[in-house]
N, C-alpha and C positions, 0 to 999 in steps of 0.2 A: 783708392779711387781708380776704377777703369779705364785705359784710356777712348774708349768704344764706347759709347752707352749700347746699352740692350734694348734688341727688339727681337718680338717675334719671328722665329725661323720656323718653317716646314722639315722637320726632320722624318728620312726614314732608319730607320735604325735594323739589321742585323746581329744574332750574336753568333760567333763562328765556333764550330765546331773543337776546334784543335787551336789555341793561341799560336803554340810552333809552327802553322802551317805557313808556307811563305806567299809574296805577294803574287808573285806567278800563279801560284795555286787557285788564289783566292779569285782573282779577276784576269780577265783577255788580259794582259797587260799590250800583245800587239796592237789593240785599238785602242791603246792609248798615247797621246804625250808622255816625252819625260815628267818622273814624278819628280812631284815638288816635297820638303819636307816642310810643315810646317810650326812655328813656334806655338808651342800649349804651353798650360801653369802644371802637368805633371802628365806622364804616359809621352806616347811618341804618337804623330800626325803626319802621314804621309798623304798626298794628294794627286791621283789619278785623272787627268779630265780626257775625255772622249775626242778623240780625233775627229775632227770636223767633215762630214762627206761631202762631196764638193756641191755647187749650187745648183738644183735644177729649178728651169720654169715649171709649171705647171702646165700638164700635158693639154689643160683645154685654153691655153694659151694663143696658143700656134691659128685658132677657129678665130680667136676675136682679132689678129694681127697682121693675119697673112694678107698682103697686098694693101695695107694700111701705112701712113706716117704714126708712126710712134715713136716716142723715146727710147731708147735701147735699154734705158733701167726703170724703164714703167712696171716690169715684171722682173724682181730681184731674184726669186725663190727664197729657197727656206731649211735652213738645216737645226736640227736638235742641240743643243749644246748638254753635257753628262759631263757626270764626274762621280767617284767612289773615293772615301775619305776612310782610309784606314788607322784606326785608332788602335791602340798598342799599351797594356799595363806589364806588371809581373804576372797579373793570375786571367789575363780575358784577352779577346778579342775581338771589336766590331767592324762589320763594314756598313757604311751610313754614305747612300746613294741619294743623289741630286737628280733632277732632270730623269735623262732618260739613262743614265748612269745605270740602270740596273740589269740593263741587257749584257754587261760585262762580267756581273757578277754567277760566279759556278752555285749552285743554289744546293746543289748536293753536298755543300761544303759548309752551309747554315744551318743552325740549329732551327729546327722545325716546332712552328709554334709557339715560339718565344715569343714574337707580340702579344699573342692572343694571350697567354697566360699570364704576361705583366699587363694585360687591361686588363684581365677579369680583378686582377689585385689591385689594380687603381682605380676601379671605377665604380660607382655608388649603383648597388642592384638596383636602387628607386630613383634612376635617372638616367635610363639608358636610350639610347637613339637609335639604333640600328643592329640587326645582329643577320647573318647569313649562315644559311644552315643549309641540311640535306637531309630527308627522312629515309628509314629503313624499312618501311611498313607495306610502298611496292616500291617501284622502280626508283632509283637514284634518281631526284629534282633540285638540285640546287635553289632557292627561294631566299631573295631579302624580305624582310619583314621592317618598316622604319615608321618613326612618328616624328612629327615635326616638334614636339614637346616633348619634355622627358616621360619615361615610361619606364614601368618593371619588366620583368624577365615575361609574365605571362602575359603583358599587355602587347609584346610584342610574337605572340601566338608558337610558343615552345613548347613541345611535350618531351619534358626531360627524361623521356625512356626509348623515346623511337628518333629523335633529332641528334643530330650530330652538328654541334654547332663548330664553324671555321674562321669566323672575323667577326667584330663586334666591335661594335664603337659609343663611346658612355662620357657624364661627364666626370671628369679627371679629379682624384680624391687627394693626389699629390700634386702642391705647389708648382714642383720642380718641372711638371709636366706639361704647366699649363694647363689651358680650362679643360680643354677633351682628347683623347687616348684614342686610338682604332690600332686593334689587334690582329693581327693572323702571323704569318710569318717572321714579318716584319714588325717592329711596335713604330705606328707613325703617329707623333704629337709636334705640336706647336710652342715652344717655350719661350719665353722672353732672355734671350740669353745671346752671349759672346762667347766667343770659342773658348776662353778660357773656362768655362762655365761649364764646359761640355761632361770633361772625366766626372765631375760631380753629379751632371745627370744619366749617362753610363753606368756608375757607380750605383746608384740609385736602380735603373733599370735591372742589373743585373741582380740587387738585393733580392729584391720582390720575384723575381724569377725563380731562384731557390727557393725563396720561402716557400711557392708553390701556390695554388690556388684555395682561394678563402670558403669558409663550409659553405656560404651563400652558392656558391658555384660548382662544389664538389662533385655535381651529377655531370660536369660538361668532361671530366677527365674517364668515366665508364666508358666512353664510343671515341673511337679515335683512329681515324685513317691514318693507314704507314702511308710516308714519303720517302724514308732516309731510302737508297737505291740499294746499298748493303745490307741492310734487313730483310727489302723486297729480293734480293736473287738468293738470300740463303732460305726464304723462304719458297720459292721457288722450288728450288734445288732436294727441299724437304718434301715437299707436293710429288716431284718428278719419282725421289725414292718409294714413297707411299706406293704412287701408282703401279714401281716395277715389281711391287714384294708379290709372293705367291700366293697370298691370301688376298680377295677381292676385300679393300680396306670398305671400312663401315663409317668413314669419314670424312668419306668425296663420294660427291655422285652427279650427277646428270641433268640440268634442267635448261628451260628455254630462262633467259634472262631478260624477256617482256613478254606482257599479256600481248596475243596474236589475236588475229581476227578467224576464227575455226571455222567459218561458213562452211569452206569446201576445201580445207584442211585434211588429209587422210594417212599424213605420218610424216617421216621426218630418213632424211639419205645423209652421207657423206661426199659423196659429190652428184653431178649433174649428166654421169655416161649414161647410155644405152645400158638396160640391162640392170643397173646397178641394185643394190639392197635398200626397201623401203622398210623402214622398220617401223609398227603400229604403236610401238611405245620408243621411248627415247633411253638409251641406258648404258651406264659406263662401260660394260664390259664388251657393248658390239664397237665402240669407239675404238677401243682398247687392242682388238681384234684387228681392225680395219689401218690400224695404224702399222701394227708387227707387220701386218702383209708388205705394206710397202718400205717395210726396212725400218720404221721411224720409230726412237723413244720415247716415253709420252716426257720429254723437255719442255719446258714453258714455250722455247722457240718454235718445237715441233707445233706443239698445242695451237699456238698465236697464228700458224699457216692451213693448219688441217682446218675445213668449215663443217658446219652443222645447217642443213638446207631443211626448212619446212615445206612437204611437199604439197600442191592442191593438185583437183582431181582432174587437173588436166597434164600433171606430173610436171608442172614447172616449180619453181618454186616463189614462194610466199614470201618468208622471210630468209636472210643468211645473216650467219653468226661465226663469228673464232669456235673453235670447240673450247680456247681459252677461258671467252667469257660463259661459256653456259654453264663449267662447273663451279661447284658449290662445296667446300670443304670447310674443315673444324679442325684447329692443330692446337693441343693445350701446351704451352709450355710455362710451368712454374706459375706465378701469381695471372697470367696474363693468357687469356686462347686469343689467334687469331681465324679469324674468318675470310675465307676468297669466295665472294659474291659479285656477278656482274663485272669482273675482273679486276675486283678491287680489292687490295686488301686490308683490314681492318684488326687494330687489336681492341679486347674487352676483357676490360676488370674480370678477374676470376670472383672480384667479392658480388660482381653485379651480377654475371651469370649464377651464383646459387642464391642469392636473392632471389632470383626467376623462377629458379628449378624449385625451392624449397616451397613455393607457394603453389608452384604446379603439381608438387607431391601429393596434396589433396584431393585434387581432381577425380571425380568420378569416371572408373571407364566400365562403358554399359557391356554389359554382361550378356545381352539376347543379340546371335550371332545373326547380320545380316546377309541375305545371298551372295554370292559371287560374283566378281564384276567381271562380265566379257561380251559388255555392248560399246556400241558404238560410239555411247556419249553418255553421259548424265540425263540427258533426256527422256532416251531408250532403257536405263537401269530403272529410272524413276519409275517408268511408265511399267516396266514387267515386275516389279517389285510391287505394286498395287494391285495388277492384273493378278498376280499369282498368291496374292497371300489376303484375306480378308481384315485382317488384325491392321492395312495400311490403308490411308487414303493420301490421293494424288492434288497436290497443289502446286506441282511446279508449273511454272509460268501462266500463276494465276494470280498478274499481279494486281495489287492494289492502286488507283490514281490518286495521289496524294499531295501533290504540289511538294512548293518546299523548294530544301537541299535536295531532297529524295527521288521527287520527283511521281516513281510509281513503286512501290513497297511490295518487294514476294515474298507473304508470311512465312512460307519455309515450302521444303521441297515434297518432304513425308511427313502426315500424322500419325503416330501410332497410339493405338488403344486411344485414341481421341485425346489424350496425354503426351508424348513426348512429341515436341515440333522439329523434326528431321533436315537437319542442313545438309546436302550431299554434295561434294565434291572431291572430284580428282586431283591430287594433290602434283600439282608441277615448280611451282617457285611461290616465293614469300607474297608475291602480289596478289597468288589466288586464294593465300589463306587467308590472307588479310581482307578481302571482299568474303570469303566466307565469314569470319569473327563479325565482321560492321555487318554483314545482313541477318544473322541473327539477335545482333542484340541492338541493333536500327527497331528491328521486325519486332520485338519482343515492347522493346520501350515504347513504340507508339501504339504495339496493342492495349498495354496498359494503361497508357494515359488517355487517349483520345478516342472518343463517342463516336463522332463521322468517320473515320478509319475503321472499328468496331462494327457500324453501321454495312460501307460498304465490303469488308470481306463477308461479316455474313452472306450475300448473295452471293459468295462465290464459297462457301465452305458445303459440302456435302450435308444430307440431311440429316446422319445419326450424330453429325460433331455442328451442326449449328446452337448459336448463342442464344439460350431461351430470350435472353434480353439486351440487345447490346449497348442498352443506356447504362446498364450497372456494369460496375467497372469489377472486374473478372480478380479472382485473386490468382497471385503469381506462381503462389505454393502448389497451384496444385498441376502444373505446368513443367514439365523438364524440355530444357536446352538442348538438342545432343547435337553435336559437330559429328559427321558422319566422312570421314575421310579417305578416298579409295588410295591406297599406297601400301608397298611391298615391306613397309620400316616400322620398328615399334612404336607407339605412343603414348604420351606425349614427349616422350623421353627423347626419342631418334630426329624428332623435330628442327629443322635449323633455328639456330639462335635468334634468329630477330623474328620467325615465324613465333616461336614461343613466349616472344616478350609482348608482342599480340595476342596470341589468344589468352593471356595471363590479364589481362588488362580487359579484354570482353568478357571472363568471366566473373572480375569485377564490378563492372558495369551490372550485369544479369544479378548477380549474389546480392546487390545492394538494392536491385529491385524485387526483391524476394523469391528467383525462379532458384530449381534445382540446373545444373549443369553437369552435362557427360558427355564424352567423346569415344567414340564407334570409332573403331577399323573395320573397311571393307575388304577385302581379301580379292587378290586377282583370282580367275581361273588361269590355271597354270601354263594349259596350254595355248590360251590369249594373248598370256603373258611376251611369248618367246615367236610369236607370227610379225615373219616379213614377210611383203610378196618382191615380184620384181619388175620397175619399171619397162613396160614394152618397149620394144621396138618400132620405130616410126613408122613400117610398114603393117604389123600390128595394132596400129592406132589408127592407121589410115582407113584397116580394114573393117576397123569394129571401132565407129567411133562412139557408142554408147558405151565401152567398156568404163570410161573415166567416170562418166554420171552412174556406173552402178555402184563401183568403188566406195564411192564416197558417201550413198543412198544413207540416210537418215542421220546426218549433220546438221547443225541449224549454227547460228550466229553464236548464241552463249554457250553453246555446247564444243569444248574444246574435247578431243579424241582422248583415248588412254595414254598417260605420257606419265608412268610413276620415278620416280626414283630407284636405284637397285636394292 
């Protein structure tokens, strides 16, 4: 019999990297009290609690008091009370933090992810609460998803191929846990227990953590952001060598790491001098260049201080960027590639990337070579590509009003042979292929299904490709897809990873509504390719102030300038 009965505790739980590592390592120990040791039923308990910082008022205090009678401890303040409770076997080690206890703790010194992997193993896929995630499909968004009732994995809106799930909270399939589990880091549950009770639910914790995660869940271990800081600088240090080899590597390159607004966008600089290099495309090796001159190796540190300026046509700039985060690299090593996207880095199953590829190996790529890109935008390719060749007609930005998610639906950019519906885009980051992928097969799936959509593009489709009928519902077959890509890299093959695992998935979507699907490479003009000019001079600007407005002449808002990959 206990001497304690049991009750519910708030536990957070840690598992620590190294058991041998000492307590110094693990925690400040300076902002702590002497430790306490305390008595358990097996392992060892030592106890840390947080030095108290001393009492302040509350700085809107002094407004309600000054020149008033009041009590002198009307207003006490208010300090945090912490503590880290290091737990100790033959084969493990935790630190299990209280309070605010967890500001002491070195976090590069926990094992990563361990919550989250012993909730996905204690907790019932049909009853889960809460899960936070981050898609890959554009820009990094962190999103909770929660229901106030239990819920499955997709009722809480998961696409187990493009999310990266990070914490999750479910209810608890192990006794020992209590009713519910939340994972990420940390595992933090509620159990009915006394310290002596603890090594057995440790014990327990640390089983289910080797065991690994259960098939229900298997898809959440394919995407996985690195944290450990030893991984990230030996990866790093790998990046830096790539960059200095004598061959321009084919697996880093160069992009903006958010859609920009292109209105009056006309290139992209390394810094903001007088005079300096605007370059019409964006590309590793001017980077590359621009760094040797001033002495600098391409080191993650160098990278993280050198910027990347988008310039507008008044030669200010738009947006800034690390040149850290704009690259975009592919390092395979053994079962596992990692990926640096948006200055993160990321490892993936090698079984899931040919998953990917193997299903991309069928993909048709269209055979009939489209012209050369050396216009200003998508716009202007669009428009001389119809102008010059009779075989096309022009539907860019002729779009459809459609209400909805959608809003206004643009069937595609080029028809050809009244047959293939032409998607064109410049290829700069994952975000812009991934709005190419969704607006062809948005654009395809509701021509399919829907009458009043059918209805209104007819009055916008040219007369030799109008719909004799647009009540009768068109078949898909006789329709090809073609993703039209302007970019210097092979396809679909050279593609970044999470680009690929999107368009793998839109030409699922298309194949299952019966369209044929193909993907175009557009070809730079070479010597488009390799044009900077040079920001004027302010006396130069002062003297010709339409130089800026000619610059930039035939940009629009959706039309983002040439900016490929090397």
């Amino acid at each position: 019999m206990k001497e304690h009965p049991a009750k519910s505790e708030h536990l957070t739980i840690y598992l620590l990297k190294d058991p041998m590592l000492l307590d110094e390592q693990i925690i400040d120990i300076s902002a702590a009290k002497r430790p306490v040791d305390l008595k358990i039923e097996s392992g060892s308990a030592r106890l840390y609690v947080k030095k108290a910082p001393p009492l302040t008022k509350p700085a809107w205090s002094k407004f309600l008091t000054d020149g008033q009678e009041t009590p002198d401890d009307l207003f006490e303040g208010r300090r945090s009370e912490g503590a880290v409770l290091i737990f100790r076997n033959d084969e493990t080690a935790f630190a299990l933090t209280f309070g605010t206890g967890f500001h002491m703790i070195n976090l590069d010194l926990v094992m990563r992810d361990f919550g989250l992997r012993v909730a996905l193993s204690a907790s019932d896929p049909e009853r889960l609460r809460s899960l936070d995630k981050s898609s890959y499909e554009s820009n990094p968004l962190n999103t909770r998803s929660q229901s106030p009732r239990d819920a499955d994995i997709f009722d809480l809106l998961i696409n187990t191929e493009t999310d990266l799930v990070y914490a999750i909270t479910g209810t608890s399939t192990e006794p020992l846990f209590g009713s519910h589990v939340t994972g990420r880091d940390a595992l933090t549950i509620s159990p009915e227990i006394t310290l002596d009770d603890l090594p057995a639910v440790l014990a327990e914790a640390f089983r289910r953590y080797e065991r690994g995660v259960p098939e229900s869940f298997a898809w959440v271990e394919d995407l996985r952001r690195v944290k450990e800081s030893d991984t990230l600088e030996i990866l790093d240090m790998e990046l830096c060598s790539i960059l200095q080899s004598e061959q321009p590597p084919d697996n880093v390159w160069l992009g903006e790491p958010e859609i920009v607004d292109w209105e009056s966008q006309i290139g992209y600089s390394f810094d903001l001098r007088e005079r300096t290099l605007i370059h019409k495309t964006l590309q590793l090796p001017s980077l590359l260049d621009y760094m040797a001159e001033r002495g600098d190796d391409p080191t993650a540190e160098a990278l993280k201080r050198h910027h990347v300026y988008a310039i507008d046509d008044r030669f200010s700039p738009l947006k800034k960027w690390s040149a850290y985060r704009c690259l975009y690299a592919e390092i395979a090593n053994g079962e596992q590639t990692y990926i640096l996207r948006n200055g993160d880095w990321h490892e993936v199953k090698q079984s899931f990337i040919e998953r990917v590829d193997g299903q991309l190996s069928k993909l048709e790529i269209d055979e009939i070579e489209m012209p050369l890109f050396r216009h200003s935008g998508e716009a202007a390719y669009n428009e001389s590509v119809a102008a010059d060749s009779a075989a096309y007609e022009l539907l860019d930005r002729k779009t459809v009003p459609f209400g909805g998610a959608y809003d206004k639906i643009e069937f595609c950019d080029l028809v050809r042979d009244g047959r293939d519906l032409i998607h064109v885009k410049i290829y700069k980051n994952s975000a812009t292929l991934s709005h190419l992928f969704a607006q062809g097969s948005v654009a395809a799936e509701t021509f399919i299904a829907d009458e009043l959509f059918r209805t209104k593009l007819n009055d916008r489709l040219p007369a030799r490709i109008k719909l004799p009928d647009p009540s009768v519902k068109p078949k898909a077959g006789n329709y090809r897809v073609v993703y039209a890509v302007v970019t210097t890299k092979d396809l679909p093959q050279a593609l970044p990873f999470f680009s690929r695992v999107t368009l793998k998935n839109a030409i699922a979507t298309l194949g299952a509504l019966g369209f044929a699907v193909a993907m175009a490479k557009i070809q730079y003009d070479p010597d488009f390719l390799h044009t900077a000019s040079c920001k004027p001079s302010r006396r130069a600007r002062a003297a010709a102030p339409d130089l800026a407005k000619n610059t930039s002449a035939g940009h629009r808002k959706s039309d983002p300038p040439a900016t490929p990959p090397p």
